[in-house]
KOLRO-313766 format. One record per residue (C-alpha): residue in three letters; z, x, y. Coordinates in steps of 0.5 Angstrom, whole numbers, padded with zeros to 4 digits, always signed. Example, Ala and Ser with C-alpha at 12.3 -4.5 7.8 and 13.67 -1.06 7.14 Angstrom:
BEGIN
Ala+0016+0025-0009Ser+0014+0027-0002
//
This chain:
BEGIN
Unk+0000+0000+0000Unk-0001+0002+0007Unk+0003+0000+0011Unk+0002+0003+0018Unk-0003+0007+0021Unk-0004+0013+0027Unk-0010+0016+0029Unk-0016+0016+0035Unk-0020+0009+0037Unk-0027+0011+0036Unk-0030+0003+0037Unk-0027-0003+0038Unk-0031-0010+0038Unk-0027-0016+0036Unk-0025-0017+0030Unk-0027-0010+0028Unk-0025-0003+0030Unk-0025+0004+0028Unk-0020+0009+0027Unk-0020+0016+0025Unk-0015+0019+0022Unk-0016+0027+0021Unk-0022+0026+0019Unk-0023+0019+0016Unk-0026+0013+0019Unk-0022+0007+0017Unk-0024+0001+0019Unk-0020-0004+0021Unk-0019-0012+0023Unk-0015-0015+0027Unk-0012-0021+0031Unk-0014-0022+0039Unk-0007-0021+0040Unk-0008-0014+0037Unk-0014-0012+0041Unk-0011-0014+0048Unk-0006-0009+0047Unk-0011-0003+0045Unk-0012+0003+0048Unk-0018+0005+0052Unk-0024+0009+0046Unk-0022+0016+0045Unk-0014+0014+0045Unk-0010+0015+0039Unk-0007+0009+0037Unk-0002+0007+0032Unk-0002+0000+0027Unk+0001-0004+0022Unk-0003-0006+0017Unk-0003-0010+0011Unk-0008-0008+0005Unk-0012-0014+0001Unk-0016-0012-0006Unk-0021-0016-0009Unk-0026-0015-0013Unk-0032-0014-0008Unk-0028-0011-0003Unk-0022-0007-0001Unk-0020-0009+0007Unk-0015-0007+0011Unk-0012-0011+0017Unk-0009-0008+0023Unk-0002-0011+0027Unk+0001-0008+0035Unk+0008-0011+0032Unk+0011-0012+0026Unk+0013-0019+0027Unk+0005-0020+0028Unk+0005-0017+0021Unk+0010-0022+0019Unk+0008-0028+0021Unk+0000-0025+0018Unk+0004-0025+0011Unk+0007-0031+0011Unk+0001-0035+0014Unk-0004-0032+0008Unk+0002-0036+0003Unk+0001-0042+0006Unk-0005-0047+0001Unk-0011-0046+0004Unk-0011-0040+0009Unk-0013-0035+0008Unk-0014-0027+0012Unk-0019-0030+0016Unk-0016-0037+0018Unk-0009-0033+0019Unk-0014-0027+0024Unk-0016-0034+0029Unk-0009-0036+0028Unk-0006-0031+0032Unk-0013-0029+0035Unk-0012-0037+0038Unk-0003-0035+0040Unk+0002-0030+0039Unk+0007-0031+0034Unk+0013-0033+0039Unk+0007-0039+0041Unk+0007-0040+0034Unk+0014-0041+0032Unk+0014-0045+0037Unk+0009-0050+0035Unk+0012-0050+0028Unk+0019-0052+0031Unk+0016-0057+0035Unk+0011-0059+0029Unk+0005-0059+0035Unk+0000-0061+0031Unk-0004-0062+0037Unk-0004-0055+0039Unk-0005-0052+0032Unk-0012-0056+0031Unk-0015-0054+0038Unk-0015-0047+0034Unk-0022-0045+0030Unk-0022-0047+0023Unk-0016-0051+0023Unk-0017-0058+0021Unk-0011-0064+0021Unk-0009-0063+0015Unk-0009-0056+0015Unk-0004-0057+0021Unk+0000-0060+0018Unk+0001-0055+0012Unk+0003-0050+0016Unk+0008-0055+0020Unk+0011-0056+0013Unk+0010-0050+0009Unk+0012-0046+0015Unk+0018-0050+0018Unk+0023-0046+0014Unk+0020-0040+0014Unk+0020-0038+0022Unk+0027-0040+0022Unk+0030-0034+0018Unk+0026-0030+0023Unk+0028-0025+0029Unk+0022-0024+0033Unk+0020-0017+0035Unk+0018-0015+0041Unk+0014-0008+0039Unk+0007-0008+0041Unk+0004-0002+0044Unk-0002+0000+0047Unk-0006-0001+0054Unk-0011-0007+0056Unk-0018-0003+0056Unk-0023-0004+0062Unk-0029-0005+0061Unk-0033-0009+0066Unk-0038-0013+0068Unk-0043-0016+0064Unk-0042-0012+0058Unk-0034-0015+0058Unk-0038-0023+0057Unk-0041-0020+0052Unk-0036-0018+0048Unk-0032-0022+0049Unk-0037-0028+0047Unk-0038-0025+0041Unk-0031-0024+0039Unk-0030-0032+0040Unk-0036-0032+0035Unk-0033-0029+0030Unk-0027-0033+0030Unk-0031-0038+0028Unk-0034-0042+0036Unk-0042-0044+0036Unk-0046-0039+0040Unk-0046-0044+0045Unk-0039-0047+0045Unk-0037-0039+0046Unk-0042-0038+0052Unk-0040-0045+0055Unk-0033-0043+0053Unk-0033-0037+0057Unk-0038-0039+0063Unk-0032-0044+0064Unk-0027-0039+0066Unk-0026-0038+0074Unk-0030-0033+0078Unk-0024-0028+0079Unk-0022-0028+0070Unk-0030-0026+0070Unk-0029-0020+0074Unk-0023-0018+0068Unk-0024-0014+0062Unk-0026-0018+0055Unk-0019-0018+0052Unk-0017-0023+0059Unk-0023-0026+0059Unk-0023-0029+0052Unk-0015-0031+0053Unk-0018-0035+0059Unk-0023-0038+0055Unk-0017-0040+0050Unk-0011-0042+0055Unk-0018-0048+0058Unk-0020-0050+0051Unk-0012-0051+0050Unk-0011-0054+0055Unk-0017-0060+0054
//
């Protein structure tokens, strides 16, 4: 098991990045949350990780905290939710906003989320209830917002919302929503901008 990871951030483009450690390239996926608190390319950066095997692929999954990790741990338990489904959950919300949902059973909140039906909501509501409440959430994150700007920023961050699972077209509708001053931002806040106005509706 590899359970947390220290290296060079070679590429990052939601939900994959690329880190080099002494040598060897690992690539990694990681929550939304995860990339805002990324350091700029050519940094070093430090994750915690959970490592999946199967029999076509050997993945490895990349946290800022471990309570992220955690929270990742315990949602890929839950019947129906699998590492991509637990990735857009908490692209979509922290774990803190989480825990919150759960002990407020926030159905409404949980289904504006990418992937998640009602009936999902409602599995994670019950089957998680109990769960968050033994936890002590950490606040461990590290790491800086990169910088990027301008057009390519758009982009980037239209791709990350397509790959948590939006249509091309609600991605682009989504991000052309997000006022004048979120655009002048870098991906990471352009696509928390997008995600706070599609939960708010």
């Amino acid at each position: 098991m590899i359970g947390r990871i220290r290296g060079i951030l070679l590429e990052k483009q939601a939900p994959h990045l690329l880190l080099d450690v002494q040598g060897v390239g690992y690539e990694i996926q990681a929550s939304l949350t995860t990339f805002f608190e990324l350091p700029d390319i050519d940094q070093p950066a430090t994750l915690h990780t959970h490592f999946v095997v199967r029999e076509d692929a050997q993945l490895l999954y990349g946290f800022s905290s471990l309570s992220e990790r955690q929270l990742f741990r315990e949602l890929i338990k839950v019947n129906g939710v699998g590492p991509k489904m637990a990735l857009a959950i908490l692209s979509g919300m922290n774990a803190a906003e989480f825990v919150n949902c759960v002990k407020s059973k926030d159905i409404a909140t949980l289904v504006r989320l990418p992937g998640v039906g009602k009936k999902t909501a409602e599995r994670l509501v019950v089957e998680m209830h109990d769960r968050v409440e033994k936890w002590a959430l950490a606040s461990d994150s590290t790491g800086a917002v990169s910088s990027e700007q301008g057009s390519s920023a758009v982009q980037e961050a239209e791709s990350a919302l397509i790959s948590l699972g939006y249509k091309e077209p609600e991605a682009a509708k989504m991000i052309a929503a997000v006022s004048v001053d979120n655009k002048e931002g870098s991906s990471a806040e352009l696509i928390r901008a997008a995600l706070k106005n599609k939960a708010a509706k």
